[in-house]
Gaussian input, Z-matrix of N, CA and C with variables (Angstrom, degrees):
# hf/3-21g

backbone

0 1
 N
 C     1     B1
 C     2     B2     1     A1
 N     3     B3     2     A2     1     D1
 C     4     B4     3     A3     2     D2
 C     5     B5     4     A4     3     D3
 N     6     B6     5     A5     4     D4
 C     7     B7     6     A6     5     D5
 C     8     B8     7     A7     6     D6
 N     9     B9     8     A8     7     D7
 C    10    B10     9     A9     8     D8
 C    11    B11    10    A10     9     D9
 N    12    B12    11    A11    10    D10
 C    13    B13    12    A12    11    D11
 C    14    B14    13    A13    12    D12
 N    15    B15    14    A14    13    D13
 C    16    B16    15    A15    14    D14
 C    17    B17    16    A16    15    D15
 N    18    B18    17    A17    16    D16
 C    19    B19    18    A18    17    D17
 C    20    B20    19    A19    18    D18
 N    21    B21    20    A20    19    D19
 C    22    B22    21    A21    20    D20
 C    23    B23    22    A22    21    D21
 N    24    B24    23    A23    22    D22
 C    25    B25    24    A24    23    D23
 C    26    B26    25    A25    24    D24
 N    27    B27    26    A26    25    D25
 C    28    B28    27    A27    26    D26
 C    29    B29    28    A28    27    D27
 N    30    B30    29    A29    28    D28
 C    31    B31    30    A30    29    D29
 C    32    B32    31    A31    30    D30
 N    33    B33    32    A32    31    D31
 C    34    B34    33    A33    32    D32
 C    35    B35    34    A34    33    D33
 N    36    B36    35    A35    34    D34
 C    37    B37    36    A36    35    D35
 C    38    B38    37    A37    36    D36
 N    39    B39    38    A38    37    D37
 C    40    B40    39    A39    38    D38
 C    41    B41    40    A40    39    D39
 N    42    B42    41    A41    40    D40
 C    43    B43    42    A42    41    D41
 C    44    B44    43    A43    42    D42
 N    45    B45    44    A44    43    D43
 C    46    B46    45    A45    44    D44
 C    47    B47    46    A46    45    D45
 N    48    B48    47    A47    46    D46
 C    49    B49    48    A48    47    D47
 C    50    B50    49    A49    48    D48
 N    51    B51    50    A50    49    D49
 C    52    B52    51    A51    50    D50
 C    53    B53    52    A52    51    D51
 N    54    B54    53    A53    52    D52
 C    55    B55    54    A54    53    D53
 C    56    B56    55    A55    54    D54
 N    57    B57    56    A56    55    D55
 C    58    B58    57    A57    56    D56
 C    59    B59    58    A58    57    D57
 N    60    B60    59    A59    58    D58
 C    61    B61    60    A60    59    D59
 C    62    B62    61    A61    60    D60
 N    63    B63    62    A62    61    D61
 C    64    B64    63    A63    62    D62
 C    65    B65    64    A64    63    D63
 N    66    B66    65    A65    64    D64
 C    67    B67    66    A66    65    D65
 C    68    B68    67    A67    66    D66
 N    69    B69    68    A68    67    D67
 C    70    B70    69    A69    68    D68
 C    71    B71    70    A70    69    D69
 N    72    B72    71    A71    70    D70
 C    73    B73    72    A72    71    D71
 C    74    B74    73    A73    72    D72
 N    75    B75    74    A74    73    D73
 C    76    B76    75    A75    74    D74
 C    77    B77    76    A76    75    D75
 N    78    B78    77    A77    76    D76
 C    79    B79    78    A78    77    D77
 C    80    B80    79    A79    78    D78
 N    81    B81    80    A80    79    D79
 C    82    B82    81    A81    80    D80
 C    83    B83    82    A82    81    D81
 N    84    B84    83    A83    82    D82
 C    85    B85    84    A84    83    D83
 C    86    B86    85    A85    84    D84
 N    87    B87    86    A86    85    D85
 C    88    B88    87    A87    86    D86
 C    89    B89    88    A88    87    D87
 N    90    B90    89    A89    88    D88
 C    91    B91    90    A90    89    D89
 C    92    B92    91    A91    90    D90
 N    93    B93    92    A92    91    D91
 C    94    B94    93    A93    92    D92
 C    95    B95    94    A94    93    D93
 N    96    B96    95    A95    94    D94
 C    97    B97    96    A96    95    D95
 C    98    B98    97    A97    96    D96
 N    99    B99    98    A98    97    D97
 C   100   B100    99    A99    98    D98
 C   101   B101   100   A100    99    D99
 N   102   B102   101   A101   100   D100
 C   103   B103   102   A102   101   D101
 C   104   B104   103   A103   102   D102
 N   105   B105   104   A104   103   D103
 C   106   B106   105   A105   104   D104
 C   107   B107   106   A106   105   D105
 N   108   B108   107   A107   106   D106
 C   109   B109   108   A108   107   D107
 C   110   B110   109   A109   108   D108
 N   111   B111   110   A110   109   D109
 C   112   B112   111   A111   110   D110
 C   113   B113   112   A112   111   D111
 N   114   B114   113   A113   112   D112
 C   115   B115   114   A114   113   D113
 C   116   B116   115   A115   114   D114
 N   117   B117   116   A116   115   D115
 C   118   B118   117   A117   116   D116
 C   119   B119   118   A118   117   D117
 N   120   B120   119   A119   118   D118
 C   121   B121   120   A120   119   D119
 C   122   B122   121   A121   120   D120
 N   123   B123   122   A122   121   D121
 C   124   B124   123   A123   122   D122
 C   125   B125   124   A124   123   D123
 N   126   B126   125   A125   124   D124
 C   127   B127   126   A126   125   D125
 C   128   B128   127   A127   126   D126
 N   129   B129   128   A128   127   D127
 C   130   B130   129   A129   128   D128
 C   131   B131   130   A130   129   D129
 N   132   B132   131   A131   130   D130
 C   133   B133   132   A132   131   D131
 C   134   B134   133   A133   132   D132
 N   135   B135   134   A134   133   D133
 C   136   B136   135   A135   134   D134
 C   137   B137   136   A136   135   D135
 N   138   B138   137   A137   136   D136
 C   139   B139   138   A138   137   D137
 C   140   B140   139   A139   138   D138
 N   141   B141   140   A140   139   D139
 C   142   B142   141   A141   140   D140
 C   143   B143   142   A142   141   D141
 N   144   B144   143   A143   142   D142
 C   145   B145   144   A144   143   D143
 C   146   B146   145   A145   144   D144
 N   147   B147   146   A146   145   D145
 C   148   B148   147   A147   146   D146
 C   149   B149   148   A148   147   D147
 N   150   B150   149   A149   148   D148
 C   151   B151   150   A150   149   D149
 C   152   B152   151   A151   150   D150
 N   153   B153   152   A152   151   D151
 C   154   B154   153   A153   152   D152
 C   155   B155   154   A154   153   D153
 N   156   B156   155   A155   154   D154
 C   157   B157   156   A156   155   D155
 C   158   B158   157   A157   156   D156
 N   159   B159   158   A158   157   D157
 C   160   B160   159   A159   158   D158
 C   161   B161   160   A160   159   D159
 N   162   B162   161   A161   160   D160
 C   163   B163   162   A162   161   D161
 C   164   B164   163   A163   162   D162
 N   165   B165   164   A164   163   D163
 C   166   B166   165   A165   164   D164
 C   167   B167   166   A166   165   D165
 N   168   B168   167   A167   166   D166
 C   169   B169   168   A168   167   D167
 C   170   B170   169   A169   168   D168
 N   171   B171   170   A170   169   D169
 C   172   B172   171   A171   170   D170
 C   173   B173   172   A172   171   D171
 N   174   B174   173   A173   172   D172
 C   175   B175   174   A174   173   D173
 C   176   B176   175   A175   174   D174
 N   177   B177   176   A176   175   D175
 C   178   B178   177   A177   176   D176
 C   179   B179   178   A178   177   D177
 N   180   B180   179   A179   178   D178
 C   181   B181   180   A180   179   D179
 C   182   B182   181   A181   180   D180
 N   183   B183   182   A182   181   D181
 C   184   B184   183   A183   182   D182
 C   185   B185   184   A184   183   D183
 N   186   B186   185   A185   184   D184
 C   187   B187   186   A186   185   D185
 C   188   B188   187   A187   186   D186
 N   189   B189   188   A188   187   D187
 C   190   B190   189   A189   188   D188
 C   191   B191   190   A190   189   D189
 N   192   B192   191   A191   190   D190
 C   193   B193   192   A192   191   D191
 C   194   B194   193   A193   192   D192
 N   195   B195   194   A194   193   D193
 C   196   B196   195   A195   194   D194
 C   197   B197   196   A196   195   D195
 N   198   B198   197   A197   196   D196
 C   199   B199   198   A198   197   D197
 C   200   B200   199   A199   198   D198
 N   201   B201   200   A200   199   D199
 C   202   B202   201   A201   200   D200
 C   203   B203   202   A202   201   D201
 N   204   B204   203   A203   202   D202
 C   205   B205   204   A204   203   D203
 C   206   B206   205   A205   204   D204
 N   207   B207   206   A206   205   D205
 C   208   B208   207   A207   206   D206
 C   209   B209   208   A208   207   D207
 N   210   B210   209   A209   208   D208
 C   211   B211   210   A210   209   D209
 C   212   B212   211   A211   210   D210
 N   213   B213   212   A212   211   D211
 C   214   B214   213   A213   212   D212
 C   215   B215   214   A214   213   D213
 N   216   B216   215   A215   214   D214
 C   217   B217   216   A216   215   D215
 C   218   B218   217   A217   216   D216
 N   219   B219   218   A218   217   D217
 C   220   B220   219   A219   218   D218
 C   221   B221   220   A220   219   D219
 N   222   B222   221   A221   220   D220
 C   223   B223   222   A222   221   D221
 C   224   B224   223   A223   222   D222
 N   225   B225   224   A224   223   D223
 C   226   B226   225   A225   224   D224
 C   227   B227   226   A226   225   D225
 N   228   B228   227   A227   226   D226
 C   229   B229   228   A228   227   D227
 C   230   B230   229   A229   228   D228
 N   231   B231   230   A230   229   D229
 C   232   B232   231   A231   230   D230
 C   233   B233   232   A232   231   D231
 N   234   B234   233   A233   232   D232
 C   235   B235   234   A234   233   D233
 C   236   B236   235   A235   234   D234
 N   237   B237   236   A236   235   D235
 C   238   B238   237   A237   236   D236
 C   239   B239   238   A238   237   D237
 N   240   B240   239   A239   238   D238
 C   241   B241   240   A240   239   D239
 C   242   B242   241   A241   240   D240
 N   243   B243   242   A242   241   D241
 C   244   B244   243   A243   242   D242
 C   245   B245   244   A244   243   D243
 N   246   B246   245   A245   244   D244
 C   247   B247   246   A246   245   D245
 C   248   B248   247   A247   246   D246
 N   249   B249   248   A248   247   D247
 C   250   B250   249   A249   248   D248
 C   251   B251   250   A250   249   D249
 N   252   B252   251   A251   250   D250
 C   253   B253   252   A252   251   D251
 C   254   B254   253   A253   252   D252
 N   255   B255   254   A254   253   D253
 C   256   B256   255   A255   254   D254
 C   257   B257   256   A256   255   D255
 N   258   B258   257   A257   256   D256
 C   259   B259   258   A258   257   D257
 C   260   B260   259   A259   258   D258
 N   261   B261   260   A260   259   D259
 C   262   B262   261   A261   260   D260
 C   263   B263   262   A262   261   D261
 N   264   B264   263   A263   262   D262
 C   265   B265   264   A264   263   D263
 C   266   B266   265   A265   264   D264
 N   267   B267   266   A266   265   D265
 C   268   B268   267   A267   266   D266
 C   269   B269   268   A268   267   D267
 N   270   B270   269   A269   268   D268
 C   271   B271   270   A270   269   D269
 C   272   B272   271   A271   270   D270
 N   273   B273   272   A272   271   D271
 C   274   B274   273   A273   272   D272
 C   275   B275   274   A274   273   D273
 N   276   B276   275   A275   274   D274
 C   277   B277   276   A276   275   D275
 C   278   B278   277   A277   276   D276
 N   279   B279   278   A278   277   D277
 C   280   B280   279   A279   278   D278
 C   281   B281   280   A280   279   D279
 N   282   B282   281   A281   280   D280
 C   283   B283   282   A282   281   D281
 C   284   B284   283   A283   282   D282
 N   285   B285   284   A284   283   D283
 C   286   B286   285   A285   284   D284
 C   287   B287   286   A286   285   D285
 N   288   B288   287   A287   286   D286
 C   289   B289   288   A288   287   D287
 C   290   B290   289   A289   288   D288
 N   291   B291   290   A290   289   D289
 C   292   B292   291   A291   290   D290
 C   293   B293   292   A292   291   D291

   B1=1.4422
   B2=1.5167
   B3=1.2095
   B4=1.4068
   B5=1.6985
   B6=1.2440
   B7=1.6558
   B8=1.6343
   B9=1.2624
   B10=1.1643
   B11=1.9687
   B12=1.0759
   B13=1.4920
   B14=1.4953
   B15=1.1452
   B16=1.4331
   B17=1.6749
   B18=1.1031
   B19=1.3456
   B20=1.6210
   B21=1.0306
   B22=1.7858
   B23=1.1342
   B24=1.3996
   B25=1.8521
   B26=1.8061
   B27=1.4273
   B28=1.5755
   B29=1.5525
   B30=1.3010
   B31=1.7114
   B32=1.5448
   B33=1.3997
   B34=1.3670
   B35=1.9138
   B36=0.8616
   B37=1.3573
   B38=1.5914
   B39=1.7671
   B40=0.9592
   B41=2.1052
   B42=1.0196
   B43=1.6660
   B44=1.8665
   B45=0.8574
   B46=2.1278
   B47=1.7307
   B48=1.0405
   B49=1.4828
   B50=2.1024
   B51=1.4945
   B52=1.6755
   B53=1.8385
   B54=1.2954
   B55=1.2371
   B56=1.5460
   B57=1.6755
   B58=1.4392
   B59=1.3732
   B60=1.1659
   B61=1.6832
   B62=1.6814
   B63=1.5679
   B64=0.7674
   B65=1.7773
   B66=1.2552
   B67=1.4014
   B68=1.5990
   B69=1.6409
   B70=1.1739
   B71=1.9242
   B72=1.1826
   B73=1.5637
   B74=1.5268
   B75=1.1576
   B76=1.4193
   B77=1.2155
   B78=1.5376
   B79=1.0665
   B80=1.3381
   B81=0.9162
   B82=1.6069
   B83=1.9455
   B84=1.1331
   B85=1.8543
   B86=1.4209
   B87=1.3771
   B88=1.6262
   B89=1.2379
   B90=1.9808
   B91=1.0047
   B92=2.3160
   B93=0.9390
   B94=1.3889
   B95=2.1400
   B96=0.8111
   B97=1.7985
   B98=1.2476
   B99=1.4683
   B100=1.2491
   B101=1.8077
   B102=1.5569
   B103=1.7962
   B104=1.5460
   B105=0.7752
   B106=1.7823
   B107=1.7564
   B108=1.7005
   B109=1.8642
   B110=1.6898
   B111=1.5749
   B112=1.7470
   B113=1.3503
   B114=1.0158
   B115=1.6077
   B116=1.7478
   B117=1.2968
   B118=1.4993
   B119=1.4990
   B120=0.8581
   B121=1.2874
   B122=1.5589
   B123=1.6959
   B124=1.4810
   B125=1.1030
   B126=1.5389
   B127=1.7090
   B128=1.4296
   B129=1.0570
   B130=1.5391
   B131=1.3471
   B132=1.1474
   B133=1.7249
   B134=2.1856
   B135=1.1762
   B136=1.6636
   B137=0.7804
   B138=1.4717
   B139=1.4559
   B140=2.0612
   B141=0.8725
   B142=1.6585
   B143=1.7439
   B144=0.7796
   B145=1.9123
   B146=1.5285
   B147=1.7140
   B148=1.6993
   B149=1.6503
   B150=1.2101
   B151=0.8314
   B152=1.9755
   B153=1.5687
   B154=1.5331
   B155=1.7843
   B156=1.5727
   B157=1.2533
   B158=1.5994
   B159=1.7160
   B160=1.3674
   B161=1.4076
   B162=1.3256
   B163=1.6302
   B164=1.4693
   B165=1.4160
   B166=1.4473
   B167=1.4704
   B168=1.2979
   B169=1.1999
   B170=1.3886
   B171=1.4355
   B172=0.7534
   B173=1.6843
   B174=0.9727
   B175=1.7302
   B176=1.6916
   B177=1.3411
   B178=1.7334
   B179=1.5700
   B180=1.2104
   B181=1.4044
   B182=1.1981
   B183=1.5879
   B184=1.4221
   B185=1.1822
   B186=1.9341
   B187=1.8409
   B188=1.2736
   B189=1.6438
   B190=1.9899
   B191=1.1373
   B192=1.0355
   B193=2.2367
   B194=1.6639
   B195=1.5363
   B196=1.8695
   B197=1.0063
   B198=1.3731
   B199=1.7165
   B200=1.4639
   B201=1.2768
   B202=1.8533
   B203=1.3505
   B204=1.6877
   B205=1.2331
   B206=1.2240
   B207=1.6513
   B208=1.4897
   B209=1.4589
   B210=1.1451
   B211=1.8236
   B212=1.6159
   B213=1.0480
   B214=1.2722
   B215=1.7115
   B216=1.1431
   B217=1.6013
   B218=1.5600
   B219=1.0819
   B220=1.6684
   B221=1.8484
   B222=1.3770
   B223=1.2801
   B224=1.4253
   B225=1.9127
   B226=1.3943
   B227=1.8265
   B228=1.1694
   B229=1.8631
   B230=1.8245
   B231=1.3099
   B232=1.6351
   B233=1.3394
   B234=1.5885
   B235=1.6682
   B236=1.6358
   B237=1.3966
   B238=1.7483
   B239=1.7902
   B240=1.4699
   B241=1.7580
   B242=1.2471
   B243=1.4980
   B244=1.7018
   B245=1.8648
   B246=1.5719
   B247=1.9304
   B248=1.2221
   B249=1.4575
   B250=1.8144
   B251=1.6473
   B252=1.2910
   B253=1.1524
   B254=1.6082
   B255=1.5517
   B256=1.4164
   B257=1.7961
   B258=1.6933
   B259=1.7681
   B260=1.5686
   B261=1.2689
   B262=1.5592
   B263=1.3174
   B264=1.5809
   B265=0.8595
   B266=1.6506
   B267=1.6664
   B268=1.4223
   B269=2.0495
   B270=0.9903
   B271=1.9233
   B272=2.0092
   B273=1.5717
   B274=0.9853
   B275=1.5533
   B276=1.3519
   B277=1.2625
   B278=1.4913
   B279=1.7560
   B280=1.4244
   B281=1.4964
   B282=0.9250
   B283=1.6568
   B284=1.9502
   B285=0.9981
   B286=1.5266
   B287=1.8055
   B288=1.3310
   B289=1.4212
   B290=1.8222
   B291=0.8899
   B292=1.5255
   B293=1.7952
   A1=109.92
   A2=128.11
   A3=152.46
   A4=90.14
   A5=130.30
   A6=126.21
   A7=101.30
   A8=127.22
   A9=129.97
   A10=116.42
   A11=111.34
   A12=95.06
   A13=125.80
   A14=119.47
   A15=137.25
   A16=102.02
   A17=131.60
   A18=121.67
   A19=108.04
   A20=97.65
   A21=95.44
   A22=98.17
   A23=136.29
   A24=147.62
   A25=95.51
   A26=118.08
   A27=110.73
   A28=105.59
   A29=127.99
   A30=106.42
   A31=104.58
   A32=115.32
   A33=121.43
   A34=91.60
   A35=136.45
   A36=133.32
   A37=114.99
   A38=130.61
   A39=126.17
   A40=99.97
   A41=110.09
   A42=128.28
   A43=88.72
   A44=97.62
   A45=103.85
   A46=94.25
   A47=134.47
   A48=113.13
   A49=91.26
   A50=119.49
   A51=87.82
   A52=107.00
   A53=134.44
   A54=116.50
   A55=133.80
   A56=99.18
   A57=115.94
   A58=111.60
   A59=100.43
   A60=120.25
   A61=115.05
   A62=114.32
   A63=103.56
   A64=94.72
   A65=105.56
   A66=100.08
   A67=116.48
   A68=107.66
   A69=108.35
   A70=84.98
   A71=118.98
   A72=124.54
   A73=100.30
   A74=134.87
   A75=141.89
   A76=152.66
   A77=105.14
   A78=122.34
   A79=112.79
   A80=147.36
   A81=142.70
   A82=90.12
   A83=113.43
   A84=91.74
   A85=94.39
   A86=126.25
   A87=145.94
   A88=127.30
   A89=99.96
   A90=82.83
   A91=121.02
   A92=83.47
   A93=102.62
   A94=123.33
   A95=124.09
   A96=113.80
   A97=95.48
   A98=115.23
   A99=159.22
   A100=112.93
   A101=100.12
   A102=106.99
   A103=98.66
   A104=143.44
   A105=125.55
   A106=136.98
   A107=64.14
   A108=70.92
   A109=114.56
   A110=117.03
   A111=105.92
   A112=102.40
   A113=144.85
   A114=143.85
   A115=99.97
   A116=107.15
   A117=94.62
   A118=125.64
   A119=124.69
   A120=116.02
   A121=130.65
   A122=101.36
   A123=116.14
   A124=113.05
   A125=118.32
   A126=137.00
   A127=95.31
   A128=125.41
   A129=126.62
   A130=90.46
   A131=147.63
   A132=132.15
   A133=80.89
   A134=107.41
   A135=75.78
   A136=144.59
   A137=141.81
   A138=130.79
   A139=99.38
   A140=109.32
   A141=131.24
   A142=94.89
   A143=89.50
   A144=83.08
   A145=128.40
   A146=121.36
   A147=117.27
   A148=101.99
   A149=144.66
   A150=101.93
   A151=94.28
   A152=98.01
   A153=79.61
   A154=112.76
   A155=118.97
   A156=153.48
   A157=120.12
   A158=87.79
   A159=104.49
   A160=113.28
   A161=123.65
   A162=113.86
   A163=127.27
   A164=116.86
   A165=103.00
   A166=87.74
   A167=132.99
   A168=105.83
   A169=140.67
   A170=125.36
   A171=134.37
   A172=82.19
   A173=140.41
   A174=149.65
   A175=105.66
   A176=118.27
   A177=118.99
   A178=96.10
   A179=133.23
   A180=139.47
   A181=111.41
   A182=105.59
   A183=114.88
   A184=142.18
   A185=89.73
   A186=97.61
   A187=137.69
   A188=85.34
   A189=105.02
   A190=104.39
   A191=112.17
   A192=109.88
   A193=84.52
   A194=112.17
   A195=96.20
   A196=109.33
   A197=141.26
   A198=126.17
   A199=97.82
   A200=140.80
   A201=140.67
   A202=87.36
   A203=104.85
   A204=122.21
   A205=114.16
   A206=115.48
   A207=117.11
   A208=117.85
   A209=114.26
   A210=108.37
   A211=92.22
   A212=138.68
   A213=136.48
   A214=101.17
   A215=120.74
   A216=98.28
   A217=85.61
   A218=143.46
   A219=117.69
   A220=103.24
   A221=123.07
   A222=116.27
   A223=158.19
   A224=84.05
   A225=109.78
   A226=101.77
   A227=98.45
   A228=110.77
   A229=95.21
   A230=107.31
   A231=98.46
   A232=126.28
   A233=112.30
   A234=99.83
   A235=99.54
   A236=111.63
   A237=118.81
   A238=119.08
   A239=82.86
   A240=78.90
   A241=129.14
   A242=106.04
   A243=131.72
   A244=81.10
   A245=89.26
   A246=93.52
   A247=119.60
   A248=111.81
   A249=106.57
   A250=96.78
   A251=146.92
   A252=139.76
   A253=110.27
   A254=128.54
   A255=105.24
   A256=136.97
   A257=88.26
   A258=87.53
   A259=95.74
   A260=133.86
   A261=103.06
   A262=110.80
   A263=144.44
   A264=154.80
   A265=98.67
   A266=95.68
   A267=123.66
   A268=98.42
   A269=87.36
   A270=90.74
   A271=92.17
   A272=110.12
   A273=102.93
   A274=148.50
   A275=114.80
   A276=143.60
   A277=89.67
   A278=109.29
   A279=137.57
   A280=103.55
   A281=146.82
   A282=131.99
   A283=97.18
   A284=121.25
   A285=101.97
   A286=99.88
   A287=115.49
   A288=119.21
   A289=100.19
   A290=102.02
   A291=118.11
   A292=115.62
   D1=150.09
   D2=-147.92
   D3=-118.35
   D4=-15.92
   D5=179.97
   D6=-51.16
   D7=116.54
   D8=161.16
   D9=-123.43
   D10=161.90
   D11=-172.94
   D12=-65.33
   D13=-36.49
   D14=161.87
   D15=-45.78
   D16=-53.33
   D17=-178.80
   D18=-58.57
   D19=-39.69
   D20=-154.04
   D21=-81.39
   D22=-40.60
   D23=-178.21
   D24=-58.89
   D25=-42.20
   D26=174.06
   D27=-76.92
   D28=-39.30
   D29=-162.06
   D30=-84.21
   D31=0.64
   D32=-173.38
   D33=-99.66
   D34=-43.03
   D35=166.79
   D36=-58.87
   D37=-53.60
   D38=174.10
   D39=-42.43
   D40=-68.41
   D41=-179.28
   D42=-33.89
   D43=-87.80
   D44=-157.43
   D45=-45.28
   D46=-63.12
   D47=-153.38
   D48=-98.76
   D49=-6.23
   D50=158.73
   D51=-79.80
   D52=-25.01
   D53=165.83
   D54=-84.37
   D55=19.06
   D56=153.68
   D57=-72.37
   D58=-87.03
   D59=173.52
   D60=-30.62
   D61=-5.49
   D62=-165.02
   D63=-115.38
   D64=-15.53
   D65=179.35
   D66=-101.27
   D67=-13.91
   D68=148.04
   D69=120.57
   D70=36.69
   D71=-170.85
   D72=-129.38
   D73=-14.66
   D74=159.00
   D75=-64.20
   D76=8.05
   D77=-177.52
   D78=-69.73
   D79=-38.06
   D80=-172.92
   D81=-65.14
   D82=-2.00
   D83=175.03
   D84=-120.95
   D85=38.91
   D86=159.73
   D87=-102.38
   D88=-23.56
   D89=176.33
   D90=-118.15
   D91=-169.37
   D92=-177.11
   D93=125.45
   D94=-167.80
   D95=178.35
   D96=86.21
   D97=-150.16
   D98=169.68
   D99=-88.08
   D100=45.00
   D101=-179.72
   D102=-58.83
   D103=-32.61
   D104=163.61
   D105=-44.65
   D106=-48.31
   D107=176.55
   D108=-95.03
   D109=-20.78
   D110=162.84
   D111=-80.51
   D112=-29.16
   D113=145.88
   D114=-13.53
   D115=-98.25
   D116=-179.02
   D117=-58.78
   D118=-7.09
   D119=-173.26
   D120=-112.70
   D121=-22.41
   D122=155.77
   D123=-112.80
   D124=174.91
   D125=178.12
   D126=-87.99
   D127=124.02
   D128=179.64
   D129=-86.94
   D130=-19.26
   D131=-159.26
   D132=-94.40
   D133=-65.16
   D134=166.86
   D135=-86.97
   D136=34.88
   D137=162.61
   D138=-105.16
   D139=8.99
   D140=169.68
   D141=-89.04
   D142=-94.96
   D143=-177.79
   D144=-50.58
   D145=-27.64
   D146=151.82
   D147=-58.21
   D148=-41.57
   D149=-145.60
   D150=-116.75
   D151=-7.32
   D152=-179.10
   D153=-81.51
   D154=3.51
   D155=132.21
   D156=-13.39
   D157=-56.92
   D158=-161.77
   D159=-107.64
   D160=-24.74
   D161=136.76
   D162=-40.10
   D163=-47.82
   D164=-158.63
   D165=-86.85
   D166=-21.25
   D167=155.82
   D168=-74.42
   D169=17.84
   D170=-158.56
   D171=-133.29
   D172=-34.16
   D173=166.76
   D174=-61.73
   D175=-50.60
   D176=162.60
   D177=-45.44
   D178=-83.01
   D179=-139.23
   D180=-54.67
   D181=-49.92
   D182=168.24
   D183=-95.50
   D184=20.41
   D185=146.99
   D186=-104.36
   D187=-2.95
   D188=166.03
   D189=-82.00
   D190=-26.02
   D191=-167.00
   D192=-65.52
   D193=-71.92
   D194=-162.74
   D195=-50.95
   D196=29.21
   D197=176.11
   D198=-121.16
   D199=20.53
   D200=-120.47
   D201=-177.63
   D202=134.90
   D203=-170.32
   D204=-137.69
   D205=-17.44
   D206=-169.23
   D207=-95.82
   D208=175.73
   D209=-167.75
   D210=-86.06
   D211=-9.85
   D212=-177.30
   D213=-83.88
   D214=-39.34
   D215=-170.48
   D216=-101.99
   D217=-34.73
   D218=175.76
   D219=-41.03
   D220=-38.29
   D221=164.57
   D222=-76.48
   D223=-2.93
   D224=173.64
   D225=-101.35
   D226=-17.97
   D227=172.86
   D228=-62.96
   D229=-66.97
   D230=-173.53
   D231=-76.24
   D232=7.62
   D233=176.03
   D234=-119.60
   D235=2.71
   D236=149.54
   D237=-63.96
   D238=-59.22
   D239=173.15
   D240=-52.52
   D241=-38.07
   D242=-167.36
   D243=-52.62
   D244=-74.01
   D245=-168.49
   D246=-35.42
   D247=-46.24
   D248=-169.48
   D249=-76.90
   D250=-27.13
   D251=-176.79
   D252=-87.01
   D253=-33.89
   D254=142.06
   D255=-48.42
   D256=-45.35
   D257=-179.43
   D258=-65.21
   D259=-62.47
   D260=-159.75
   D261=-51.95
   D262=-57.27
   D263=158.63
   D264=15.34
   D265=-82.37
   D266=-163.00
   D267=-53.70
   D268=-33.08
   D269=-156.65
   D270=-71.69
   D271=-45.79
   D272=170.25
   D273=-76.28
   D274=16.35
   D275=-152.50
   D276=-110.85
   D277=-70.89
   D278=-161.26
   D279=-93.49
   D280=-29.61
   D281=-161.44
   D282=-131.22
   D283=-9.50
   D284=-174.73
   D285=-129.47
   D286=36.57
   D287=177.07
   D288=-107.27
   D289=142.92
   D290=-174.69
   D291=-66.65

């Protein structure tokens, strides 16, 4: 098994603050940037739920990877992430703009 501590201390963090964000208690990891200007310009109540969404999907992925040993799913590990970090991307661009 591929379980090392570093894995598990991150997929257990992706997990706790995407089911922050998801219950609506996560905001202090919303903020920082230019909060004025995504203030006006996005819905902060959804870009909290795309993306606390997109941690725990990103917390699934990388709790199959520590069980995965071959060079094929370390590569299906990084073109999972790739996807959920385009789709939020995409979701927040198109669905949470004002």
């Amino acid at each position: 098994m591929n379980m090392d501590s570093l894995s598990l201390i991150l997929t257990a963090a992706a997990f706790i603050v995407g089911i922050m964000l998801l219950t609506g208690h996560g905001e202090i990891f919303m903020k920082g940037g230019n909060a004025d200007v995504r203030k006006k310009l996005y819905d902060e109540k959804k870009m909290e739920k795309g993306c606390g969404w997109a941690l725990i999907a990103i917390g699934v992925v990388s709790a199959v990877d520590m069980f995965t040993t071959s060079l094929a799913a370390e590569i299906g590990y990084i073109v999972a992430v790739l996807i959920i970090i385009i789709a939020l991307v995409y979701y927040l661009k198109v669905k949470c703009k004002k």
